[in-house]
N, C-alpha and C positions, 0 to 999 in steps of 0.2 A: 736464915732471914725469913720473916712474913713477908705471904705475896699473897694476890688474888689471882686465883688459874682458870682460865677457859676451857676448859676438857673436850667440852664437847657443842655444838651451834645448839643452840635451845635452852641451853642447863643455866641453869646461875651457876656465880662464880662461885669457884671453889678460896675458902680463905684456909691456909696451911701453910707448913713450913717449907721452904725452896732450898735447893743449892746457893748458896752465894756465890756471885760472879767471879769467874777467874782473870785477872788479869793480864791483858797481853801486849806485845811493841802494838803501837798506834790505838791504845785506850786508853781509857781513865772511868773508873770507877765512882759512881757519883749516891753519896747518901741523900734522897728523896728527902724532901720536909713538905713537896706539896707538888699534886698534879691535878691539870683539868680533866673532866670527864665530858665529854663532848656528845652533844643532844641527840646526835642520833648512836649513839653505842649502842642502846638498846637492837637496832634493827641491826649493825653489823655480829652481835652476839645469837640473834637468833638466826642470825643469815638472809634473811632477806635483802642485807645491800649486795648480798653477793661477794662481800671482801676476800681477795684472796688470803692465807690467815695458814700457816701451818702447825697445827695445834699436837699437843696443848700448848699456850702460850699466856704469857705473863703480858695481859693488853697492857693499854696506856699509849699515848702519841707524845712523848716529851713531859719536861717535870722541869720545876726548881730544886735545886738542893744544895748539898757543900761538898767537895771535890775528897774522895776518899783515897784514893789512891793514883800516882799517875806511870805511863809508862817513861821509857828513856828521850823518846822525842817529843817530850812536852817540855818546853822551856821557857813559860810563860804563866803558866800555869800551876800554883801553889799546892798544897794538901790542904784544905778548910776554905779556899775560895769559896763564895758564892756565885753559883753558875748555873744558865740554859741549857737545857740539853736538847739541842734540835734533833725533834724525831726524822728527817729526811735523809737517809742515810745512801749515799752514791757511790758507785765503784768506784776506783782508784785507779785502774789499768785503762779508762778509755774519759779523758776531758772532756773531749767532745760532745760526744753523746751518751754520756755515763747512768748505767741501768738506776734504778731507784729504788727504796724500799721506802716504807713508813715506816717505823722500829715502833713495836708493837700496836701496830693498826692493820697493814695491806704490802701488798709490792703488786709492781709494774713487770707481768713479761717475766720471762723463765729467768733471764739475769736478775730480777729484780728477788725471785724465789731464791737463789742461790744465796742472796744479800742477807736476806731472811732468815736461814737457817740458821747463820751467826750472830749476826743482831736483831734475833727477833724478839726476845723480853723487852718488856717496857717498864711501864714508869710505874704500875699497881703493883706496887714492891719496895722493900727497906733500902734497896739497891738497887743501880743500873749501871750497868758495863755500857759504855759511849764508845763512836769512834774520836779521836782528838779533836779532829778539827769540827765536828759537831758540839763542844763545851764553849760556852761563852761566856766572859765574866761578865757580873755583873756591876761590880764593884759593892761596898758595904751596903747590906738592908741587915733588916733583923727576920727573927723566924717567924713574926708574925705579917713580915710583908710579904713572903716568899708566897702569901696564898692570894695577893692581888698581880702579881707579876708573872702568875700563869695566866695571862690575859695573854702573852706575847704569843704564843701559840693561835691566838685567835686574829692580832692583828696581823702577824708576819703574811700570813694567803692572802689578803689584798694589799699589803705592802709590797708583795712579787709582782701581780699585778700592775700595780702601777711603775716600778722600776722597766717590766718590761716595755710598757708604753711610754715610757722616757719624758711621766709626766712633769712637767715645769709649772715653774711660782707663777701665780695670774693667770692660771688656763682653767675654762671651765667644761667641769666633769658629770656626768650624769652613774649615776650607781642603780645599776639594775638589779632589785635586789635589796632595795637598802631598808628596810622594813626589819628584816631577819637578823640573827645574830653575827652572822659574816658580813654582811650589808651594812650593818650601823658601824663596824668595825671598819670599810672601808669609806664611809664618811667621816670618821673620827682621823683617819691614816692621810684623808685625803687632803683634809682642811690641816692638817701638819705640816705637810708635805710643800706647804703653799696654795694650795687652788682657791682662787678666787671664789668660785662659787661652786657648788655641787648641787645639782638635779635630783632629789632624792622621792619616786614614784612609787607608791603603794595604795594598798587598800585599806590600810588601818588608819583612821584619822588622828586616834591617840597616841600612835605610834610617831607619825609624822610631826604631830605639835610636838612631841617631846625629842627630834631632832632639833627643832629650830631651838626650844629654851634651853637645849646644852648647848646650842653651835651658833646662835642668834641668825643674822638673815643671811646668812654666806649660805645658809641650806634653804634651798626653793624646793618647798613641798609642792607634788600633783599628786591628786587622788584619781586612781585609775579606774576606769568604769566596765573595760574589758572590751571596749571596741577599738577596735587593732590602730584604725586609721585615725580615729579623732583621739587617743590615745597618745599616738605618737603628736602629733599639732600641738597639745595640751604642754608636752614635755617640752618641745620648743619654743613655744609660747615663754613658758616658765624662765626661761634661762634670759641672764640678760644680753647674750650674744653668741656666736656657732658655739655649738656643744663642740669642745677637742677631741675628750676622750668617752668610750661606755664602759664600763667595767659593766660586765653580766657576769650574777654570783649567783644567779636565782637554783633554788630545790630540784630536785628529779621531777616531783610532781606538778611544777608551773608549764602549762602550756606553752609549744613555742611560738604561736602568734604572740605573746606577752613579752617574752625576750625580743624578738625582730621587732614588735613598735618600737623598742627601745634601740637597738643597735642602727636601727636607720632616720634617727634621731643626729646622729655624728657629721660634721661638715666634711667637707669634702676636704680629701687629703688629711681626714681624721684617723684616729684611731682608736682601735675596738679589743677591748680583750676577752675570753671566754673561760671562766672560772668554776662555773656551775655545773649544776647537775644533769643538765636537757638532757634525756637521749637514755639517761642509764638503764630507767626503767621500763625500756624497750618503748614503742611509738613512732611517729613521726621524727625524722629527722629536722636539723634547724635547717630552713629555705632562706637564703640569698639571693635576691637577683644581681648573675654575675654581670650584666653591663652597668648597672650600680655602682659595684664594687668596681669595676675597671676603668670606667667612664670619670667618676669621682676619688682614684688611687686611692682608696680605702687601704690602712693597713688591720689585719685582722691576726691576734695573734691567741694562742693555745696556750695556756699558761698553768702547769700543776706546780702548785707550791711558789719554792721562790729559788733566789740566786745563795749560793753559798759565803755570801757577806750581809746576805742579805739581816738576820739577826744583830750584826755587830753595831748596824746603821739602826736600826732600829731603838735598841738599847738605847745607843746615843741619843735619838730623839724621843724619848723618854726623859731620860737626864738632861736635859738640854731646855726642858719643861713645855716641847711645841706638843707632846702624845701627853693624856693625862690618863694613866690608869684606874685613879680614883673615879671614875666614871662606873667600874664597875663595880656591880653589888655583887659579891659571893657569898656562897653557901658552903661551910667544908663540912667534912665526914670523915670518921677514921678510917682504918683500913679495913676492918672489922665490918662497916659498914655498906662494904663498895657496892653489893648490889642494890641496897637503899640509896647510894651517889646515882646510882645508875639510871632509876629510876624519877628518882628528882630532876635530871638532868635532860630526859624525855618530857617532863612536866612544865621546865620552864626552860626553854630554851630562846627567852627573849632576847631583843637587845642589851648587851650592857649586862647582860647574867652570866653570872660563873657558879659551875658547880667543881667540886674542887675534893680532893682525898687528900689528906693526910697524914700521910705512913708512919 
């Protein structure tokens, strides 16, 4: 099969022929017809995010395609389905606290590298070997939809988000963040979901007016000035009663005075989630004052990725007509192409943009 190879942190990709995946109990083999390329590849290819990555590897975070082959414990699960394949791939031996990989992006921690070895190709390929319960149907699209329904990948991280803050219909949410491509994403997931209103703060004013005319006034723009304290008042101001929940999704490179105006925005006995990038690219750490959080029972939670039903709900609300993917504008590319996807994908990494391969 054609794949795109990462050989080496710097190099563009190599486009050549692969092994095609082998088969095994608890997989299923899935033919690509379309994957997103996600705006920062560029930086985890040259290394700069630091991704963990045991190369050479076949990148890609997840894909749509049609189900090629399955094992004996798929029972649900046809040969030509249309289906997800969630790149977050979790051990099996511990529920609890089950190690993590990204399948072809990253892993978490030595279990997570372990996870990696096996499932570490991804989705820049004619083929991807899945674990089962990472294949999701979608029920019928055609193969020229499959290239707007790689958007799921991009709502599903603030769709975790919010299930873990156990947002409810009529609660209003502020989205820290909501400027960026993950940001709009969780204004889009949020106003599905139910929330009466969402808080949506940045610095782009063109960005912000073009939340309210996809989302009308359920989205309350602030334009942020960068003073931490009249910042936060502004956000409050804005909402028409206690903010519930914050979802912060903001970049590695956002200040965290910028993120705290925003997380101390949340009413008491609110909740807060942390999704973003603070911290990675080394700096100051995010400051909390803990008789804040104690005094006002803040719940404050860590949230990488999402819950492993999390896709099936999702889908559903899609189909269900409350998420509209047609929001997004994509751009695809062959395979042929992937380091020009890659690039485009660095270029416009707006809201509501997809850059997109297909194999």
């Amino acid at each position: 099969m054609k794949a795109a190879i990462l050989k080496s942190l710097g190099s563009p990709l190599v486009i050549e022929d692969a092994p095609e995946p082998v088969l095994g109990t608890g997989e299923v083999v899935v033919d690509i017809a379309a994957t997103r390329v996600l705006s920062y590849m560029n930086e985890v290819f040259s290394g700069t995010r630091n991704y963990a990555l045991e190369l050479p590897i076949i990148p890609g975070p997840g894909g749509i395609g049609r189900v090629r082959a399955i094992g004996p414990d798929a029972t649900k699960l046809s040969v030509g389905d249309w289906v997800f394949c969630d790149p977050t791939v979790r051990s099996r031996d511990d529920v609890v606290s089950p190690d993590i990989a990204l399948q072809g992006l990253t892993a978490a921690g030595a279990g997570g590298m372990r996870l990696q070895q096996h499932f570490r190709h991804g989705s820049f390929a004619e083929q991807m070997r899945v674990p089962t319960e990472n294949v999701k149907r979608l029920g019928t699209i055609t193969p020229e939809d499959a290239t707007r329904w790689c958007a799921l990948g991009t709502l599903l991280v603030p769709y975790g988000g919010f299930l873990a803050a156990n947002l409810q219909p009529g609660e209003t949410v502020l989205v820290s963040g909501a400027t960026g491509n993950f940001g709009s994403a969780a204004v889009s997931v949020a106003l599905a979901m139910g929330a009466a209103c969402v808080v949506a703060p940045g610095r782009n004013d063109e960005i912000l007016a073009d939340l309210v005319r996809r989302f009308g006034d359920r989205v309350k723009p602030v334009k942020l000035t960068g003073n931490e304290d009249d910042d936060r008042e502004r956000m409050k101001r804005a909402a028409p009663g206690p903010i519930d929940c914050v979802l912060d999704i903001m970049p590695p490179s956002v200040s965290t005075t910028v993120v705290r105006a925003a997380i101390m925005t949340v009413r008491a006995y609110g909740r807060v989630v942390l999704m973003g990038g603070v911290g990675m690219a080394g700096g100051a750490g995010l400051e909390l004052p803990y008789p804040w959080i104690m005094r006002n029972c803040i719940s404050i939670h860590g949230v990488w990725m999402y819950p492993p039903d999390a896709a099936g709900r999702l889908i559903a609300l899609v189909r269900a007509g409350l998420l509209r993917l047609e929001e997004y504008e994509a751009t695809a590319f062959d395979l042929d192409h992937a380091n020009e996807a890659v690039d485009h994908a660095a270029a416009n990494g707006g809201p509501f943009k997809l850059t997109v391969i297909r194999p």
